[in-house]
N, C-alpha and C positions, 0 to 999 in steps of 0.2 A: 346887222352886227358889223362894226368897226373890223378891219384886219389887226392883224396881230405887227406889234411892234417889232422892229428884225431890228432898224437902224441906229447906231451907240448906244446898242444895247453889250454889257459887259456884265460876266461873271465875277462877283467881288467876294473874295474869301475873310471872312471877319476872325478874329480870336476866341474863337465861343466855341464847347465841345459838342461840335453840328460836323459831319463828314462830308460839307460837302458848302459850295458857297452859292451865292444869292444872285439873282440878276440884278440888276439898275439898271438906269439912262442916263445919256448926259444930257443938262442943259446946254441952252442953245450958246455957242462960243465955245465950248469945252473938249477938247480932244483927248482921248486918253488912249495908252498903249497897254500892254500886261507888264505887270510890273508897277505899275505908278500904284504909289501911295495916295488913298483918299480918304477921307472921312465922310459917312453915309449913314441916312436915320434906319435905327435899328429899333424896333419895339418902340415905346415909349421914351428912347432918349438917341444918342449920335452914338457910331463906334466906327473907331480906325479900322483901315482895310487895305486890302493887295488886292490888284486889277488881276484874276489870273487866266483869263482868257474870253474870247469874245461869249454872249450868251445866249443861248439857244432856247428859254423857257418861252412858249407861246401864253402870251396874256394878255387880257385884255386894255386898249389905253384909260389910263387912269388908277388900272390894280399896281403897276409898277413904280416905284420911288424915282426917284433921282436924285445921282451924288450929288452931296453940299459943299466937298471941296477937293480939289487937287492940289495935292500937298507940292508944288515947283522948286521948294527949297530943299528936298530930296532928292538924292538921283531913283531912279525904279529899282527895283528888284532884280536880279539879276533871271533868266532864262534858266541857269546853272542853278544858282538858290535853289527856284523856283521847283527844280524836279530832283532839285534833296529834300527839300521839305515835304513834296510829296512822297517818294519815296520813303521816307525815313516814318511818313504816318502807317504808308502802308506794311512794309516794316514791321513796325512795334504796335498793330494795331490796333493805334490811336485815330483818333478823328482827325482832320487834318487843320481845322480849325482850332484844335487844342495845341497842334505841332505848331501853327504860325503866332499862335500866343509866345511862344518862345522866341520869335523874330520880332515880336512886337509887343515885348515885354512892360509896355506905358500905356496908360489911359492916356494921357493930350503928349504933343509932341511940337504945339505949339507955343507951351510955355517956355523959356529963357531959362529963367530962375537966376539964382545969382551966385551960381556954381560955376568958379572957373578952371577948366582943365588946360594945363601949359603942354601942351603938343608938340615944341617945338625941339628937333633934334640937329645935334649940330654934329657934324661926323668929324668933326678935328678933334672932337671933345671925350670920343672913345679911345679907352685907354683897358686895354685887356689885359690878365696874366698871363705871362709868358708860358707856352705848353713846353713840356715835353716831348722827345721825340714818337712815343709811343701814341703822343693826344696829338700834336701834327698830323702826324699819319692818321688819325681817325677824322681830326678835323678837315683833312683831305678828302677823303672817301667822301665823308658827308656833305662838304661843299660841292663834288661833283655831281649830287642828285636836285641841287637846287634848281638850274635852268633847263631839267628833261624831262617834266611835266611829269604824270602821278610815279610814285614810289614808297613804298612803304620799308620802313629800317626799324628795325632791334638795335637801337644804342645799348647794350648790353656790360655793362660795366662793374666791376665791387665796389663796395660803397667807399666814400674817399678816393677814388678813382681818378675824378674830375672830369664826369659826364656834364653837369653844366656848363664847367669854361669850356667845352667842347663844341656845347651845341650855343653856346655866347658868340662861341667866333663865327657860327653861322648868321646867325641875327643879322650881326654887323656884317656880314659880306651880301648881305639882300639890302640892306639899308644903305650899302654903298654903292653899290650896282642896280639898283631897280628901282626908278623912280616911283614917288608912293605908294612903294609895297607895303603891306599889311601883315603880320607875323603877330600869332596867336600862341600863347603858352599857356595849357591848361596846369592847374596842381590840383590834387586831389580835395585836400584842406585848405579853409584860411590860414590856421596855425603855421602853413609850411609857406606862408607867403610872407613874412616879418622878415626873416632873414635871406630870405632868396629874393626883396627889394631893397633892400639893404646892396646888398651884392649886387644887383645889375644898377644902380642909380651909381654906385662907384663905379663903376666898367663903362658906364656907356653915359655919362653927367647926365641924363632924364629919368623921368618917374613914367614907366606905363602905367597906361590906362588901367585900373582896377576893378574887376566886376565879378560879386558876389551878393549873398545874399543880405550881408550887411550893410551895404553903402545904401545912402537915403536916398528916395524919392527924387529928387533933383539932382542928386549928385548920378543917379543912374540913369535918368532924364539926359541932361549934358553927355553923359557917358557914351549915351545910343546916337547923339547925335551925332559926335565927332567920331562916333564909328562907321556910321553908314554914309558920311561926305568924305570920310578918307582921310582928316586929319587924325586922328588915332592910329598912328603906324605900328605901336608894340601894346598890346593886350593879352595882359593876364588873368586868368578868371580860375573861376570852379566851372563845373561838369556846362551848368548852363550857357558858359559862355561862347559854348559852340556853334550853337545858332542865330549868332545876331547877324544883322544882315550887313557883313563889311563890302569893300566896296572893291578892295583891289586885293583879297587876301591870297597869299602865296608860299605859306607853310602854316602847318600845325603841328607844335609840340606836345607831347603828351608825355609830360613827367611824372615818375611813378604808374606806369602804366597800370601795374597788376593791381592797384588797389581799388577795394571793395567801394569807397567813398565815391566811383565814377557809377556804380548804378542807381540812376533813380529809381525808386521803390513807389513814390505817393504820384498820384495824377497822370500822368504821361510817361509809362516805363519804358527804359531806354538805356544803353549802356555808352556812354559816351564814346569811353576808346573807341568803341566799334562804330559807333557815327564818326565820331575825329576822320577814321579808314574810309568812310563812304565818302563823306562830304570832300578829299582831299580825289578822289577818285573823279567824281561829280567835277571837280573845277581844276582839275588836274595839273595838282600843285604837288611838290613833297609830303608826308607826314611821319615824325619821327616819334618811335617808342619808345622811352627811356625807364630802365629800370635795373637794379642791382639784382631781382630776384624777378625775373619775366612770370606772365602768367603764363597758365601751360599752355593756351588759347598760343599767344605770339611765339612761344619757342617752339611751338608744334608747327606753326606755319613757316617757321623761319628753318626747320627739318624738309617741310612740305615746296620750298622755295616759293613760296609765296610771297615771303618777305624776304630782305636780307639783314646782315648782319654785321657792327660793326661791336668788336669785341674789345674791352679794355681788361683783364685778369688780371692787374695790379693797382695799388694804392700809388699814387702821386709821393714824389721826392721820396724823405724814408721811410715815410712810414708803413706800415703794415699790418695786416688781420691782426682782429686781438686772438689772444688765447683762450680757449672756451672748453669752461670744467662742469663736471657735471654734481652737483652734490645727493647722494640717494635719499630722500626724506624719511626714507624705510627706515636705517638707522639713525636717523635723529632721534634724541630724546628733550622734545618742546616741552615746556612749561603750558597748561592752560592759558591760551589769551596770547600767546605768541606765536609767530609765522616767521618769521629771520632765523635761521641758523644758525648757532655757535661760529659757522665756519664762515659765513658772509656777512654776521657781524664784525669779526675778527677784520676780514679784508675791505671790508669797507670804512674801519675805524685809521688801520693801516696807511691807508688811500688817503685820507683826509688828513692825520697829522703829518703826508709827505709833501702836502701842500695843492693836492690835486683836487679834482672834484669824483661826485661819486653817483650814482642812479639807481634808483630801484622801481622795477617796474612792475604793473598787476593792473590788467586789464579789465580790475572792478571799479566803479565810482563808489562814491559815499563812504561809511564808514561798515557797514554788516549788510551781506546782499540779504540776511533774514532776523527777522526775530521772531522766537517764539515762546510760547507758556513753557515752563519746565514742570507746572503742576498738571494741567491739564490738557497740554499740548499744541496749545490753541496754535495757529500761524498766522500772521499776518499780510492776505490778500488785497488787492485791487479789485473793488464790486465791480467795474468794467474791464477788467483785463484778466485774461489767464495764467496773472504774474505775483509773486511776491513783493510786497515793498518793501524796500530797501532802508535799510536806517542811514541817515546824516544827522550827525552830531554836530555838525556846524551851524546847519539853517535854523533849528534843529527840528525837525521830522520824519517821518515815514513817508516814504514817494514812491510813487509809480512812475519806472524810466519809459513808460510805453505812452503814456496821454498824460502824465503829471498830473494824477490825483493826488495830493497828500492830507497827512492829519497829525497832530501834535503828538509827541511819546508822548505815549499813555502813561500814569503811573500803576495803573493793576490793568489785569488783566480780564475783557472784555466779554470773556466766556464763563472764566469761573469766579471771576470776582478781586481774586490772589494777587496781594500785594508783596513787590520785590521778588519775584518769579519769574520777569519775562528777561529772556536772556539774547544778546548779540548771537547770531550762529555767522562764523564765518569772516573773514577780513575784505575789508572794500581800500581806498586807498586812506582815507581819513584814519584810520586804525593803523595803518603801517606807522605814519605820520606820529601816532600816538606813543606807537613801540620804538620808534629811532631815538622820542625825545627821551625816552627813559633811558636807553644805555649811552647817548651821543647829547647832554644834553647843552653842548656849547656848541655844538653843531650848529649853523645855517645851513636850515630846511626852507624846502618850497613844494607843494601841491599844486600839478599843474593837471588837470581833470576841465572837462566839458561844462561841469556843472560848478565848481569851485573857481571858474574864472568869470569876472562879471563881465566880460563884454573883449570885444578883441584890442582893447587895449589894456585888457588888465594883463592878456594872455601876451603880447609885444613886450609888456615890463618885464613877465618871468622869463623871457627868452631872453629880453634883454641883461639882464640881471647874471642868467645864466654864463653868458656869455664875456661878460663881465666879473667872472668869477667870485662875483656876489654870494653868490650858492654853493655851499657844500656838496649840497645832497638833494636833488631833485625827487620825487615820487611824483611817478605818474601814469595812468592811463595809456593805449596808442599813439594819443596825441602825443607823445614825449619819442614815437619808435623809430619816426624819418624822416629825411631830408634835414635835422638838425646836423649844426657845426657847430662842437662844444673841446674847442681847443686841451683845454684844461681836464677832458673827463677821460679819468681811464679803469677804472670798475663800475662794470653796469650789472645788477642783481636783476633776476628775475625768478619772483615770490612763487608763482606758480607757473610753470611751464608746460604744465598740461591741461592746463585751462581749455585751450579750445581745440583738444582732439577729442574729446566728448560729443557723444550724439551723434548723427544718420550723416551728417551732413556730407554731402560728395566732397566736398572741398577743402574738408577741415585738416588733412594733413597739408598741404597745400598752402593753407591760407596762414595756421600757423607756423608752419617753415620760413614762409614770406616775414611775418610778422617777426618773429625770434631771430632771423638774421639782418633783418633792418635794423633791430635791436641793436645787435652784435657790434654791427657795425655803427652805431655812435663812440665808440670806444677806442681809445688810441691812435685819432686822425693825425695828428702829425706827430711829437717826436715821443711821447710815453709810450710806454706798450700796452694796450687796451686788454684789461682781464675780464671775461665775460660768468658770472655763475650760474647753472640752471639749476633752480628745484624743484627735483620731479620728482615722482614715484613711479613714473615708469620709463624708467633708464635707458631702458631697451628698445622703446618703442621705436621707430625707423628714421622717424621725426628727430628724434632726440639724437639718436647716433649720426645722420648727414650731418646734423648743426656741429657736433663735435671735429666730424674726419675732415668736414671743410668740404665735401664732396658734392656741390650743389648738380651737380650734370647726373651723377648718378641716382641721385633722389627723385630728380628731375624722370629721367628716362624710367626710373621704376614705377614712378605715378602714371607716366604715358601709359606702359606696359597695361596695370591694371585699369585703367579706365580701357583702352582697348577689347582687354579679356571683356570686361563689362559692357563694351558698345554704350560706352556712357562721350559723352564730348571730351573731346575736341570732333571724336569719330562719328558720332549721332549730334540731332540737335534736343534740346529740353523743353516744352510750353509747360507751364503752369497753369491752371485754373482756377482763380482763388473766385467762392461765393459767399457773400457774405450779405449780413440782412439782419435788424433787432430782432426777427421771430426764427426761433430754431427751428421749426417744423417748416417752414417756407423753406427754409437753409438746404436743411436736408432735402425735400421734395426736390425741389431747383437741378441740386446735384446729380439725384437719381436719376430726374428725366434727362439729362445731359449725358450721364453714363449711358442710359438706353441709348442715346440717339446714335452714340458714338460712330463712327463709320466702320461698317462690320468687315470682316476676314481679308484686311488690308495688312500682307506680311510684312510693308513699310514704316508701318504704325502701330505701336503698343500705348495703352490705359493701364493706367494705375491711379487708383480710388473708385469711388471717392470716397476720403475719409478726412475725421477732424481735423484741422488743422493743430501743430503741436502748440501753437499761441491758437486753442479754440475760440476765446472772446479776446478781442481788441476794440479799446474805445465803445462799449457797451452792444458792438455786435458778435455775432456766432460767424465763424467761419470754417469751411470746406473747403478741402484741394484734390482737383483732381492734376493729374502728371503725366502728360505726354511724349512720349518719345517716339520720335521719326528719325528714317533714313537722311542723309543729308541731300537725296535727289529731290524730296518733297517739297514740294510747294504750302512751308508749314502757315506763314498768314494768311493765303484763302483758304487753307482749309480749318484753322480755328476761327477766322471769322464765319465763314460757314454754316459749320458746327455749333457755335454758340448763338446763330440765329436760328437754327433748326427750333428751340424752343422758345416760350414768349413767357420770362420771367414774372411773377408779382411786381408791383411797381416799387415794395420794400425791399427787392433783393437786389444786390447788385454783381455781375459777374462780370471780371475782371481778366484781361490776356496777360500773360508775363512770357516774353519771350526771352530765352536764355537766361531762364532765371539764375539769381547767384544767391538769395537766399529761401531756405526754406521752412520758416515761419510761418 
């Protein structure tokens, strides 16, 4: 028996969701370090990889591969990278070959393509708006944590404030002082990246780098390249752009901190902000929070001095908070088939012939979240989902917002037969759309919806348009609730304001406070005075009275209060356990034997479930949740990785970690 191969031999972690990476050799000439990027035969074909330390598997010569290339036109991976990406798998326990998929987000890297990005910055050519003494002084603070390695800050500002030109002037004070530094700005959406490029291409005469889920193949090809040789100095992305592999980076922005759109939910769960925190810790650089309306996560830490805080509590030059009314829907008297109020019709007609613009917002898509039989009831499901379809009258059909099943409206009804019976239940935005053209019908309107724009330049026209005061009267979904700057807008409606304190959800006051004063604040940025109306039916709610008294700290501190009382997070942590699998009975069993195993009469640890999940089927499987809650001293990834191996699933179930989860579907 031949001895066992020891010499260049190296551990290669591939992009594949495997926990763990492969050994290789080098051919003879080949030196490689950790770090270096290679390409190496995987299975039946080649797949890129990261050298991530020497390798230790005993095998026999001949059982072992050897790399086919070392990429030199690369620099390595950084050692720092290197144990965030580890980290961050174990973490959110993920494999950690799934976690470097997101560093190595291309199949080939040595294609060109014929994708040019202009990289080049010229610092005479930055040209800033002038601060305020108030944004000075914040701009100060903040430029003082650039050159003192990790820190973590609550830009905490109201909206219209001028927390961007704030943290702009930092940009430019790293780009003038640091040679090829790197400076990352995350946004939550694409939709909030139109006019927030717009705005730094005038500030600073260049176009950052762009990376989301739209740009093409080649164009995110080029992307990765001139990020990881360090020609890419300003990058702006969504959630994923947190982990590519830059080369000199030395802050991260995190705009709109508190928003929902930084947790990924599918493949690889993980909350960005809270990596944005690790990864700036790891290469201990700045990272700054930015947000009008903090989650309670960062203003709990920034109480906890964990973070700090730099406060701005006024609107830039004169303008200031709009006014915010409440309208009771209790006494309204609606007509069938309408949702606008006498009294926000009236001020949104107002609005409009003073020459202004106007909003009305409702957090549905399509045109009726339901339809159903009036004769025999019927409703209209998803055969794979636990959901209603929704009617669009534009595409025109019945959809399912969860996997995009649809089917043509029917003309009768598919239960009893009954023709001209099946009725709209309900307003989506397409219906609002519907109702403005009847009383406003010289109005320019626009529908700005997820689903109603075909692509992200249709959705850049209606911004642009908007901005352009092209538009009357916008209607629209979230996407319409932040980060916009709509000079001209000073009445913004919202059709239903109680939409999402509905349900168990821990967050939902919370989430809607955030949402309804993002709202708010699109309204009278500079010199009109912004009128906000809410319609609600429950006036009272706690939610609805902070939005009015303006009192965000008090809302705030009452939320800490009760999640405390509750030993819910910030104060504990959350795991989730979603199982899910086509056979229900596998589903269930899976769960059961998971509960049994649970780890017994640990006073750090409490179970809950398992039980259906409230979306039971998605995409034609059955799902189960179990819910864990530990102390904050526990060590909660090994012990749900653990745990979830104590049992050996069917090979049709699949159970899945969510750590910190944020929603509960």
């Amino acid at each position: 028996m031949k001895p066992a191969i020891k010499q260049h031999q190296f551990e290669i972690v591939l992009p594949t969701a495997v926990d763990r990476g492969f050994d290789y050799i080098t051919p003879d000439g080949m030196e490689l370090k950790p770090g270096d990027i290679v390409t190496v035969p995987f299975g039946k074909s080649e797949s890129l990889g990261v050298v991530w330390k020497n390798g230790t598997a005993e095998l026999k010569e001949g059982k072992i591969k050897s790399v086919i290339k070392k990429h030199e036109e690369f620099p390595p991976v950084s050692d720092n990278i290197r144990k965030f990406i580890s980290w961050a798998a174990w973490y959110n326990c993920a494999p950690l070959g799934a976690m470097l998929k997101m560093l190595l987000p291309i199949d080939e890297i040595d294609k060109r393509g014929r994708v040019h990005i202009n990289t080049e910055i010229s610092i005479s050519k930055i040209n800033l708006s002038p601060l305020s003494d108030i944004q000075k002084n914040a701009a100060h603070n903040l430029g003082e944590k650039i050159a003192n390695g990790f820190s973590a800050t609550l830009l905490d500002g109201v909206t219209g404030s001028g927390k961007t030109e704030i943290y702009f002037d930092s940009i430019a004070r790293i780009l003038a002082s640091v040679d090829s530094a790197q400076i990352l700005i995350l946004l939550p959406e694409i939709g909030l990246s139109v006019q927030w490029l717009s705005r730094f291409e005038s500030r600073f005469g260049f176009k950052p780098v762009v990376w989301h889920s739209a740009i093409t193949p080649a164009k995110k090809r080029a992307s990765w390249q001139e990020i990881i040789t360090g020609k890419a100095q300003v990058v702006v992305g969504a959630r994923s752009a947190l982990f590519l592999p830059y080369k000199n980076l030395r802050i991260i922005i995190v705009d709109e901190e508190h928003d929902t759109s930084y947790k990924q939910e599918d493949g690889v769960m993980y909350h960005a902000r809270d990596m944005a925190v690790a990864r700036a810790r790891f290469e201990s650089f700045p990272v700054v929070l930015v947000s009008a309306t903090p989650s309670l996560e960062s203003y709990h830490n920034v109480r906890e001095g964990k973070y700090t805080e730099i406060s701005l509590p006024l609107r830039h030059a004169e303008a200031v908070m709009p006014d915010i009314h409440v309208i009771d829907m209790r006494r309204e008297k609606l007509t069938a088939g309408h949702f606008i109020s006498a009294i926000l019709r009236e001020k949104l007609a107002q609005a409009i012939a003073s020459g202004n613009q106007t909003m009305l917002f409702l957090n549905r898509r399509g045109y009726a979240p339901l339809m159903l039989c009036r004769k025999c009831g019927h409703r209209f499901q998803c055969p794979d989902c636990s959901a209603w379809l929704v009617l669009h009258r534009s595409k025109p059909r019945l959809e399912c917002h969860h996997c995009n099943y649809h089917i043509p409206i029917p003309h009768s009804c598919p239960s009893c037969a009954a023709e001209d019976t099946l009725h709209a239940c309900g307003p989506g935005v397409e219906r609002l759309l519907e109702e403005v053209t009847e009383f406003m019908p010289q109005a320019r309107v626009a529908v700005m919806a997820s689903d109603s724009m075909g692509g992200y330049g249709d959705m850049a026209q209606t911004i642009s348009d908007m901005t352009d005061k092209k538009i009357d009267l916008l209607i629209g979904t979230q996407m319409v609730a932040k980060g916009h700057h709509f000079a001209g807008l000073s009445v913004v409606g919202v059709v239903d304001a109680d939409l999402g304190l509905a349900g168990g959800d821990l967050r939902a006051s919370e989430r809607t406070y955030q949402l309804l004063h993002q709202l708010s604040g699109r309204a009278g940025r500079e010199i009109v005075r912004g009128q906000v109306y809410l319609q609600s039916y429950l006036p009272e709610h706690p939610v609805i009275k902070a939005l009015v008294s303006g009192d965000r700290d008090a809302f705030l501190g009452a939320e800490l209060a009760a999640r405390k009382n509750a030993d819910m997070p910030p104060f504990s942590r959350l795991a989730a356990v979603i199982i899910e699998g086509e056979k229900e009975d596998a589903v269930i069993k899976t769960a059961n034997q998971l509960a049994a195993n649970f780890p017994p009469k640990n006073p750090k640890l409490k179970l809950y479930g398992p039980a259906p999940a409230p979306l039971f089927m998605l995409r034609s499987k059955f799902r189960y949740r179990l819910m864990v809650k530990a102390d904050k001293s526990v060590n909660l990834p090994d012990m749900l990785k653990s745990w979830a191996e104590s049992i050996k699933p069917p090979s049709s179930v699949r159970v899945k970690l969510d750590i910190d989860p944020q929603s509960f579907l």
